[in-house]
N, CA, C and O atoms as a GROMACS GRO file, in nm:
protein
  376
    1UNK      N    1  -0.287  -1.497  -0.608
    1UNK     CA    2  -0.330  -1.359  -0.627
    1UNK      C    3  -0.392  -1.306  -0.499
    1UNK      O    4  -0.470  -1.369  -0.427
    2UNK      N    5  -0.343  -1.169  -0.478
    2UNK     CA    6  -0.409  -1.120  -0.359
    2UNK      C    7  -0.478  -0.954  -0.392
    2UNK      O    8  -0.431  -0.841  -0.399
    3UNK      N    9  -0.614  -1.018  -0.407
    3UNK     CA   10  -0.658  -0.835  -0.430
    3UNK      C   11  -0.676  -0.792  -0.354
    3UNK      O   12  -0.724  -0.852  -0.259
    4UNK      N   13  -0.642  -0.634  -0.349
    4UNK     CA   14  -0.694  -0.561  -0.179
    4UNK      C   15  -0.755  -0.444  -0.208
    4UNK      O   16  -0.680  -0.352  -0.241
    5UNK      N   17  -0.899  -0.419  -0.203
    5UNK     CA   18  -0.987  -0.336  -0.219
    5UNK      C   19  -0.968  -0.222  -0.089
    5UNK      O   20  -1.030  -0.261   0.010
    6UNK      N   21  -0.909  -0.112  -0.072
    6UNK     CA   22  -0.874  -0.040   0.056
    6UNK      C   23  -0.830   0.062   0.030
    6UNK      O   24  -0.752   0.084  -0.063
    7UNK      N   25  -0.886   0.169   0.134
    7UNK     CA   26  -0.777   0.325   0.123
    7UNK      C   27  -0.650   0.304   0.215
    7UNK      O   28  -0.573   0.400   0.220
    8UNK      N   29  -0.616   0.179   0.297
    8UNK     CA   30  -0.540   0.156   0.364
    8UNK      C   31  -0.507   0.217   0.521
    8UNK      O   32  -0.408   0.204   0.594
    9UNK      N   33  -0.611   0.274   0.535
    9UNK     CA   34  -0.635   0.353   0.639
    9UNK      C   35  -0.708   0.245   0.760
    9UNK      O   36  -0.811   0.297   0.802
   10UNK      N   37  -0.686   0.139   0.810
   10UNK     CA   38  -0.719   0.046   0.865
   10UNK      C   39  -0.682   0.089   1.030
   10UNK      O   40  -0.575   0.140   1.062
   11UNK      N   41  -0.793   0.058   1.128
   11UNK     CA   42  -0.716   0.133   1.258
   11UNK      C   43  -0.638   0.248   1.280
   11UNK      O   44  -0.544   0.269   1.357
   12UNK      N   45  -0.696   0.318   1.196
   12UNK     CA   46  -0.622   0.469   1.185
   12UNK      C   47  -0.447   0.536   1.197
   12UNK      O   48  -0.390   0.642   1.222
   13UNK      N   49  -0.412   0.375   1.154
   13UNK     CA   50  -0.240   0.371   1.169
   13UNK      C   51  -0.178   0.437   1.101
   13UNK      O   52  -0.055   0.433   1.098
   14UNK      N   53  -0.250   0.512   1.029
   14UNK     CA   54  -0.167   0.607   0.898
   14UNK      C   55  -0.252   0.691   0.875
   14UNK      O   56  -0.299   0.687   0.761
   15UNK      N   57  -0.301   0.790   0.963
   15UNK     CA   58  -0.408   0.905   0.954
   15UNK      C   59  -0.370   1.025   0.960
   15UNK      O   60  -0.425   1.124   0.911
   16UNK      N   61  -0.247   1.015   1.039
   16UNK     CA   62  -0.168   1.162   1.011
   16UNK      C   63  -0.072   1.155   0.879
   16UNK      O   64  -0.002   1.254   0.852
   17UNK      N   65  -0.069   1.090   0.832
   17UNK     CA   66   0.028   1.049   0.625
   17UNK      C   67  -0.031   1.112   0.613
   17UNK      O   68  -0.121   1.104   0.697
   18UNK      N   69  -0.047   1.211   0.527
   18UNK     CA   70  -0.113   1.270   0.417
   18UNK      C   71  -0.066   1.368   0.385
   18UNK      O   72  -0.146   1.456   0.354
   19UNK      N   73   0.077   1.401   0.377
   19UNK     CA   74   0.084   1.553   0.291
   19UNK      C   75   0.139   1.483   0.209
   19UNK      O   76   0.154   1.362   0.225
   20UNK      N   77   0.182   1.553   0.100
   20UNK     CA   78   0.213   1.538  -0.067
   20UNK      C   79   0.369   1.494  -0.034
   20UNK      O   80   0.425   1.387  -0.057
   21UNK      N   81   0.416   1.602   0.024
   21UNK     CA   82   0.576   1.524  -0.005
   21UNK      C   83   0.614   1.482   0.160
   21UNK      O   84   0.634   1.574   0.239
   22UNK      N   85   0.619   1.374   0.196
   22UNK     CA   86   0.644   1.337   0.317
   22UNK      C   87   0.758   1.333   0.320
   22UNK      O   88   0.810   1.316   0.210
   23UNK      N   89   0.841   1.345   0.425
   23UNK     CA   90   0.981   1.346   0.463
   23UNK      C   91   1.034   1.198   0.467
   23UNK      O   92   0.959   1.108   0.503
   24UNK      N   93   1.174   1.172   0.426
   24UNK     CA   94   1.190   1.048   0.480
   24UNK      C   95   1.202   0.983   0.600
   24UNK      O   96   1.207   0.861   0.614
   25UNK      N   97   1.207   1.058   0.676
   25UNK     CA   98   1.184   1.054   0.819
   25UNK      C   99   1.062   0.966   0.864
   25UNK      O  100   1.062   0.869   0.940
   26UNK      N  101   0.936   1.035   0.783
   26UNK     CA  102   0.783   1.028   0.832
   26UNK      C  103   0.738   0.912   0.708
   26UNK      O  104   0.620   0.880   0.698
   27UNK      N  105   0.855   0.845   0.603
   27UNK     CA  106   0.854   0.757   0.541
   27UNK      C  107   0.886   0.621   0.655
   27UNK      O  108   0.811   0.526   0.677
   28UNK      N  109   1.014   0.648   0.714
   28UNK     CA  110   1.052   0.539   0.746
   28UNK      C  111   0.994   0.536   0.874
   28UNK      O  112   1.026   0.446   0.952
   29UNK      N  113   0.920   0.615   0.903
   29UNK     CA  114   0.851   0.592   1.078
   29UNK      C  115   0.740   0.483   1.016
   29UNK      O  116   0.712   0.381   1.078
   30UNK      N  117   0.687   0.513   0.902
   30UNK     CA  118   0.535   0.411   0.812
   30UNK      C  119   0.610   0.278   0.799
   30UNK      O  120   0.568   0.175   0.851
   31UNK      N  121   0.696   0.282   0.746
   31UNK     CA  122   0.761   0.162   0.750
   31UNK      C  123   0.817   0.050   0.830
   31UNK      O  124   0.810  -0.072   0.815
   32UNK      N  125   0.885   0.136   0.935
   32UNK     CA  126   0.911   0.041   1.087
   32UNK      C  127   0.799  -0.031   1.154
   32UNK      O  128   0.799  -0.144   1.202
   33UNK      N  129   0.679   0.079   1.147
   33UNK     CA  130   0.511   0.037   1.181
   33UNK      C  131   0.493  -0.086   1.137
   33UNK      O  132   0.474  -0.191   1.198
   34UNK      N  133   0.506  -0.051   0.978
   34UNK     CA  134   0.445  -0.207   0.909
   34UNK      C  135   0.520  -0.297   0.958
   34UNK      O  136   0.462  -0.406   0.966
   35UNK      N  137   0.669  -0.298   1.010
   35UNK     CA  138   0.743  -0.421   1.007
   35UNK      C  139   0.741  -0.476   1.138
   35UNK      O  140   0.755  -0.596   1.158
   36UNK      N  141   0.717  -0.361   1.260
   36UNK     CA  142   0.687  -0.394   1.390
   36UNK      C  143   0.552  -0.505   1.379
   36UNK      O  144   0.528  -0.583   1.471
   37UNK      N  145   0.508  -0.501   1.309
   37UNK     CA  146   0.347  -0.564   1.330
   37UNK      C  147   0.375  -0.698   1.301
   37UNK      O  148   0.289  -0.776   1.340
   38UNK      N  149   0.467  -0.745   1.245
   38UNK     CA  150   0.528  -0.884   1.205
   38UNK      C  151   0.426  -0.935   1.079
   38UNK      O  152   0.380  -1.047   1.104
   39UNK      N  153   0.402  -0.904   1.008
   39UNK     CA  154   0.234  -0.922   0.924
   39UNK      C  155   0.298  -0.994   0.809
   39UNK      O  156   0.242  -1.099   0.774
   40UNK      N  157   0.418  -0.952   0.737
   40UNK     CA  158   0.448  -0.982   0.646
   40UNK      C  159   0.606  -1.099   0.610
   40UNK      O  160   0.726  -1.080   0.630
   41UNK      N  161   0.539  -1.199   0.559
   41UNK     CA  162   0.646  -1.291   0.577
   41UNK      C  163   0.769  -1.271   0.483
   41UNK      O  164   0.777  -1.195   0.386
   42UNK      N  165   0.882  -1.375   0.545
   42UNK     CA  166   1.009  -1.346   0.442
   42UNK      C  167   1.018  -1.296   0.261
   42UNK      O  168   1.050  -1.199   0.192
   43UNK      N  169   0.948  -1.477   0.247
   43UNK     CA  170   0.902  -1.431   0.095
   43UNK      C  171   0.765  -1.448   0.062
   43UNK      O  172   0.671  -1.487   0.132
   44UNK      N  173   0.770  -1.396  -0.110
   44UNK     CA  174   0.632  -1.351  -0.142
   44UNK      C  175   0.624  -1.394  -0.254
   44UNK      O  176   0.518  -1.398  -0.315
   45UNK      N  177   0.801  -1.454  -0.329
   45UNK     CA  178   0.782  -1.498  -0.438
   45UNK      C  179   0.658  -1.530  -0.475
   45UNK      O  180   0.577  -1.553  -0.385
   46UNK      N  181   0.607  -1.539  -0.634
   46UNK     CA  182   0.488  -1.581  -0.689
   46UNK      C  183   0.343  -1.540  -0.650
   46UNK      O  184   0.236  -1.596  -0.676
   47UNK      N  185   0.370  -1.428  -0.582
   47UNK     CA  186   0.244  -1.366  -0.511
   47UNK      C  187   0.199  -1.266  -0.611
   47UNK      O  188   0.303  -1.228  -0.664
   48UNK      N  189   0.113  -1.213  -0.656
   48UNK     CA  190   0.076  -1.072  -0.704
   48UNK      C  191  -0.039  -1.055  -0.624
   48UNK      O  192  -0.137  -1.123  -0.595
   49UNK      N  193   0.017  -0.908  -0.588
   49UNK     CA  194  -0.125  -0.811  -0.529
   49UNK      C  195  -0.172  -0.707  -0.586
   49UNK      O  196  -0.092  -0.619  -0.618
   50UNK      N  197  -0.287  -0.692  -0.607
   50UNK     CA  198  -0.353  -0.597  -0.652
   50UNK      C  199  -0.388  -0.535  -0.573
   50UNK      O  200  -0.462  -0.590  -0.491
   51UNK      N  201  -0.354  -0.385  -0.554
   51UNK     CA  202  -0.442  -0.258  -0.458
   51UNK      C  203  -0.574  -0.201  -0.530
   51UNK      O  204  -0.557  -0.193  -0.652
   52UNK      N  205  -0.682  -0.166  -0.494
   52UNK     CA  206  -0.761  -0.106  -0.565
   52UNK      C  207  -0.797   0.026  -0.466
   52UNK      O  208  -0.780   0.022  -0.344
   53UNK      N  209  -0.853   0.151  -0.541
   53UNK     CA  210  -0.901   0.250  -0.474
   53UNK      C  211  -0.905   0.295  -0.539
   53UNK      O  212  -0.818   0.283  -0.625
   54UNK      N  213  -1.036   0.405  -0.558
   54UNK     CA  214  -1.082   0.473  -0.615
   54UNK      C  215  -1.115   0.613  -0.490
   54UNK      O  216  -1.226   0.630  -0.439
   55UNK      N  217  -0.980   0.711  -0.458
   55UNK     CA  218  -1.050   0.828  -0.398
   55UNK      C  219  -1.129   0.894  -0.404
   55UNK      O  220  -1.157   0.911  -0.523
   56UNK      N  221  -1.222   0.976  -0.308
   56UNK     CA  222  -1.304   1.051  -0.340
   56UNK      C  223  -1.302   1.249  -0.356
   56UNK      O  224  -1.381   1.340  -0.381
   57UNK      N  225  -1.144   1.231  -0.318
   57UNK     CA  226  -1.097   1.371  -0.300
   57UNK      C  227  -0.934   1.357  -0.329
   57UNK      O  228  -0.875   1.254  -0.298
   58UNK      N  229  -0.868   1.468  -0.388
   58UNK     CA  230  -0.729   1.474  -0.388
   58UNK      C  231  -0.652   1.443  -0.260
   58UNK      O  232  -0.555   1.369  -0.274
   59UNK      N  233  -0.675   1.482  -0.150
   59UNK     CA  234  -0.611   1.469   0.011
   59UNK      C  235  -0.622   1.290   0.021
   59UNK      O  236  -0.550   1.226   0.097
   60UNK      N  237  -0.746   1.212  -0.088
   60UNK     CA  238  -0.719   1.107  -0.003
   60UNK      C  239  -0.657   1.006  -0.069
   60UNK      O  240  -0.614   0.896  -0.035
   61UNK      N  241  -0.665   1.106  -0.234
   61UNK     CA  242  -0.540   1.044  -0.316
   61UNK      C  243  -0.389   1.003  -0.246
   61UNK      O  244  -0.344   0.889  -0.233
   62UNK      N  245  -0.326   1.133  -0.203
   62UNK     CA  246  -0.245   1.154  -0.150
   62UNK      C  247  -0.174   1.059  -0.062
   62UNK      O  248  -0.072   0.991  -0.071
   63UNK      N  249  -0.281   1.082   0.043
   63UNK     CA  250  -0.291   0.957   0.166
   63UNK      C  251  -0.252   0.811   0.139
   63UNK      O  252  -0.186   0.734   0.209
   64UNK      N  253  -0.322   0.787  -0.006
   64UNK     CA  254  -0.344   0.650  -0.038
   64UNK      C  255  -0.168   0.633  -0.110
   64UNK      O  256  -0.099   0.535  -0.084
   65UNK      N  257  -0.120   0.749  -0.200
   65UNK     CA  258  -0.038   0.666  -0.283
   65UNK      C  259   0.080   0.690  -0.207
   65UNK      O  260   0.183   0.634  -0.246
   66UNK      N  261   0.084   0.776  -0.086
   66UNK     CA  262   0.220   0.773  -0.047
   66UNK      C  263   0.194   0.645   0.050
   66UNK      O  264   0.294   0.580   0.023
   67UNK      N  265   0.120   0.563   0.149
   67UNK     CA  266   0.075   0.470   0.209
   67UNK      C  267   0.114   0.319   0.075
   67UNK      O  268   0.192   0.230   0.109
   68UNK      N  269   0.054   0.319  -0.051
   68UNK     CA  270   0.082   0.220  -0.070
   68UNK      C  271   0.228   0.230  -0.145
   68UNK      O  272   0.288   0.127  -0.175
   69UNK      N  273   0.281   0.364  -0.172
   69UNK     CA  274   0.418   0.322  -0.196
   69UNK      C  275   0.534   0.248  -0.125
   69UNK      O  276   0.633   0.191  -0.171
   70UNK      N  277   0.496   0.265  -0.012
   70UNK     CA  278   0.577   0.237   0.087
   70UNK      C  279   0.544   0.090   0.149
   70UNK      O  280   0.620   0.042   0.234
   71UNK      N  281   0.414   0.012   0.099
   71UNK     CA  282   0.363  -0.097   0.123
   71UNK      C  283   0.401  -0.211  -0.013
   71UNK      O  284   0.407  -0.334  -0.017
   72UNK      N  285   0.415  -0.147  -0.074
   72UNK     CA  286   0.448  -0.208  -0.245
   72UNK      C  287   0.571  -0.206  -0.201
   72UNK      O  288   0.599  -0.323  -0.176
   73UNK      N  289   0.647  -0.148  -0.181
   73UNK     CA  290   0.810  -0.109  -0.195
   73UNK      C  291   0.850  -0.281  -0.069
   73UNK      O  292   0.904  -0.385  -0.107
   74UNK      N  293   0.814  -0.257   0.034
   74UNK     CA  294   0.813  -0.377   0.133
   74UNK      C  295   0.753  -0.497   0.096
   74UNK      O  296   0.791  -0.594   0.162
   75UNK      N  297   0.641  -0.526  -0.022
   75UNK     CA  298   0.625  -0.638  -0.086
   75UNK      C  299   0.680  -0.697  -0.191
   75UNK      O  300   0.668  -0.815  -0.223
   76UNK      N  301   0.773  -0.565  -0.271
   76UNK     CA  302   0.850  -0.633  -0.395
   76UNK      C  303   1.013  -0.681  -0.299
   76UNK      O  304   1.091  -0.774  -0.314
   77UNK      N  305   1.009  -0.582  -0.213
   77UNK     CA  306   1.158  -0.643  -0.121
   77UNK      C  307   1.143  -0.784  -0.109
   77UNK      O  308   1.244  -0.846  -0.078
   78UNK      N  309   1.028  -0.850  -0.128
   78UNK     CA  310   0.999  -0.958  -0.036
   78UNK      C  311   0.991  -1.040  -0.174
   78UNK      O  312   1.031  -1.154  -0.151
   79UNK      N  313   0.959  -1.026  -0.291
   79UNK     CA  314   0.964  -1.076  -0.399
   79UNK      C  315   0.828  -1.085  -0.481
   79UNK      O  316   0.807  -1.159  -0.577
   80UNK      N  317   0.740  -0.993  -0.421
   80UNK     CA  318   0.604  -0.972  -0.499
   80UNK      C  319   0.583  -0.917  -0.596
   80UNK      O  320   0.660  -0.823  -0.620
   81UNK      N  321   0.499  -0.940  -0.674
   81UNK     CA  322   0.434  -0.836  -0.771
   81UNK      C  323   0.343  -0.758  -0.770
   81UNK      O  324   0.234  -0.814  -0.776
   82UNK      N  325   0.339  -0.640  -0.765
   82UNK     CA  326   0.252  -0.564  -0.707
   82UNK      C  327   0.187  -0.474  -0.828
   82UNK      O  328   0.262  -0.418  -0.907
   83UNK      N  329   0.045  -0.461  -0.839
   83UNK     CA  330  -0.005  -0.360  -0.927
   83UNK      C  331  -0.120  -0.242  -0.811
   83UNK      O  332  -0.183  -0.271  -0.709
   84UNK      N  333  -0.110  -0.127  -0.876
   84UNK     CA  334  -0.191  -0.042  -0.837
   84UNK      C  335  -0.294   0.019  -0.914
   84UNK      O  336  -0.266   0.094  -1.007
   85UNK      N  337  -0.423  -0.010  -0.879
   85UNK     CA  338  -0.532   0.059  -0.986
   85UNK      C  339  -0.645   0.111  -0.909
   85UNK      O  340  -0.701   0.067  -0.809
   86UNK      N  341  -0.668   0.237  -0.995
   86UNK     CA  342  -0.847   0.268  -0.936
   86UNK      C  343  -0.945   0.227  -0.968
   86UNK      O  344  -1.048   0.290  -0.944
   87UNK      N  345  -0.948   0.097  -1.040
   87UNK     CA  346  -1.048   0.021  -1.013
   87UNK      C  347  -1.043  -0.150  -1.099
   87UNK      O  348  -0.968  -0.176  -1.193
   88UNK      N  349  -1.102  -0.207  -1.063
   88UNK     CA  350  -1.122  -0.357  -1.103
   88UNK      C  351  -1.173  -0.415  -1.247
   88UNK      O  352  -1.215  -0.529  -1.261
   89UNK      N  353  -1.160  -0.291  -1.380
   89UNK     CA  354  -1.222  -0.337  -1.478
   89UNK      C  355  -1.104  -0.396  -1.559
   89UNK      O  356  -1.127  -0.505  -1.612
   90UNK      N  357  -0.970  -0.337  -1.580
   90UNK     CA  358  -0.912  -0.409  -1.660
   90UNK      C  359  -0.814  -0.601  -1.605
   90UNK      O  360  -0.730  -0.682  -1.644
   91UNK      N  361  -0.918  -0.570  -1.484
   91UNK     CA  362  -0.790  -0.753  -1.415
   91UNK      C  363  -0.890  -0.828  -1.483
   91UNK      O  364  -1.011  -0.807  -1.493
   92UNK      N  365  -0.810  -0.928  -1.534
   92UNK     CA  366  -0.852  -1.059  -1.606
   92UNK      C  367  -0.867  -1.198  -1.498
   92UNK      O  368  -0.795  -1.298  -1.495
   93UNK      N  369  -0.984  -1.166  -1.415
   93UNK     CA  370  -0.976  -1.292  -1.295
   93UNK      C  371  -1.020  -1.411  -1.392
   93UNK      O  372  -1.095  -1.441  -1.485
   94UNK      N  373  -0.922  -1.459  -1.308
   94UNK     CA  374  -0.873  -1.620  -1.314
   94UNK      C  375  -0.996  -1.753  -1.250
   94UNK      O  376  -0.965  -1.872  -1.253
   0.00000   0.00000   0.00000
């Protein structure tokens, strides 16, 4: 299990993301990023990650779910399970 408590905004690598409907263009520029960075291995089988965030404004909603769609989408490629929540009350830790 991998929980990740984050707005994903880490080193400000995704600070200009934030409009509502991003182009696929300005999808796959987020995406090449993540893959340039080499961060994420082949597989992931048997992995689940949990995102957590709780925004404090609609803009950073935004920010957050088009950022982790595109981060989920590259972890189930890989064979993960991925959940998204705003917050940590309903996970049943192990």
């Amino acid at each position: 299990l991998l929980y990740v408590f984050s707005d994903l905004m880490e080193n400000g690598l995704f600070d200009a993301y934030h409009t509502p409907m991003a182009t696929e263009k300005e999808k796959e520029s987020v995406k090449q990023a993540i893959l340039k960075m080499k961060i994420l291995p082949d597989s992931l089988n048997g992995i689940t990650v949990y995102f957590f965030y709780n925004p404090h404004n609609r803009e950073a909603d935004i920010r957050f779910g088009n950022i982790v769609a595109i981060i989920s989408a590259l972890l189930k490629e890989r064979g993960a399970t991925v959940f998204i929540q705003a917050s940590n009350k309903t996970v049943a830790y192990e």
